[in-house]
C-alpha positions in Angstrom: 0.0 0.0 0.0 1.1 3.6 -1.3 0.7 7.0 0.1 0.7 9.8 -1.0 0.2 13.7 0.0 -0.3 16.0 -2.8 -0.5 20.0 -1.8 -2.6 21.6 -4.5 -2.8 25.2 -5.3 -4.7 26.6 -7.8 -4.2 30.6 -8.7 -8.6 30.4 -8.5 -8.4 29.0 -4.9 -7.7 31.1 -2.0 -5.6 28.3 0.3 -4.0 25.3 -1.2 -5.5 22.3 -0.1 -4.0 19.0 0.7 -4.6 15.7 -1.1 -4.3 12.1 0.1 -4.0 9.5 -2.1 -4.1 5.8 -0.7 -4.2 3.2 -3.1 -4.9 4.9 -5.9 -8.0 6.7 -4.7 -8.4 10.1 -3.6 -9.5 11.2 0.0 -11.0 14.7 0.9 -12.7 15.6 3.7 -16.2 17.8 4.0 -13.5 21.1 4.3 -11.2 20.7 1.5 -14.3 19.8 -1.0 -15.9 23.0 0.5 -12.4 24.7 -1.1 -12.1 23.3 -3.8 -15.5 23.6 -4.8 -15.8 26.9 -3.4 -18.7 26.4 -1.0 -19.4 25.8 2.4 -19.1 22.9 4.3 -23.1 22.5 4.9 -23.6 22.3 1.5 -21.4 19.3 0.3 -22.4 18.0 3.5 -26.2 18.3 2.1 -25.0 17.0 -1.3 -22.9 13.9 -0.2 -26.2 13.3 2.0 -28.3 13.5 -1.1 -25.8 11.5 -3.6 -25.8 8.1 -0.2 -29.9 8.7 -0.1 -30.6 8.4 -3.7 -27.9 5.1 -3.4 -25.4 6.5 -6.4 -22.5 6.1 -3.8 -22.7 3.2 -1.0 -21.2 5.1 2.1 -19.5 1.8 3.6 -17.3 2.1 0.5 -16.5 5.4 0.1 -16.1 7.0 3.1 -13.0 6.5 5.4 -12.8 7.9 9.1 -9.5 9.9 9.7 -9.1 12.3 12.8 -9.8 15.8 11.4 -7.4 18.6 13.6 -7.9 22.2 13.5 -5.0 24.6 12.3 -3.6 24.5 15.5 -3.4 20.7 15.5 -6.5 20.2 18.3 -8.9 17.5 16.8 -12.0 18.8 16.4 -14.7 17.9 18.5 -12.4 16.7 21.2 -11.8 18.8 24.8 -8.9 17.8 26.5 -9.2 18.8 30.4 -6.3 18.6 33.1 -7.9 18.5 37.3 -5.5 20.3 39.1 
């Protein structure tokens, strides 16, 4: 198994967006289709719903879990908490 990280940047897109390649498939999350495409993250979220409801894609195929961090490297959704 090959990986891959491709940084793209496009002269149209205001941040480049980074591009991982496994196997010779391409993996995205919700934010870097929202840049690529240009819109927000609700709306491909809406549209990926749409395109697993109308069965085109089969989610247990095409979607991968991988641990999304903000720009400051937290993982989002996730608190960490120290008791003193």
């Amino acid at each position: 198994m090959k990986n891959e990280i491709i940084l793209y940047q496009a002269k149209e897109l205001p941040s480049r967006i980074e591009v991982r390649i496994e196997d010779e498939t391409v993996w995205l999350n919700q934010d870097q289709m929202a840049t690529l495409f240009g819109r927000n993250r609700v709306a491909i979220t809406q549209h990926i719903g749409n395109i697993f409801k109308e069965g085109e894609l089969d989610e247990e195929v095409v979607c991968k879990d991988f641990l999304l961090t903000t720009q400051h490297g937290a993982i989002k959704g996730k608190s960490q908490t120290r008791k003193i």
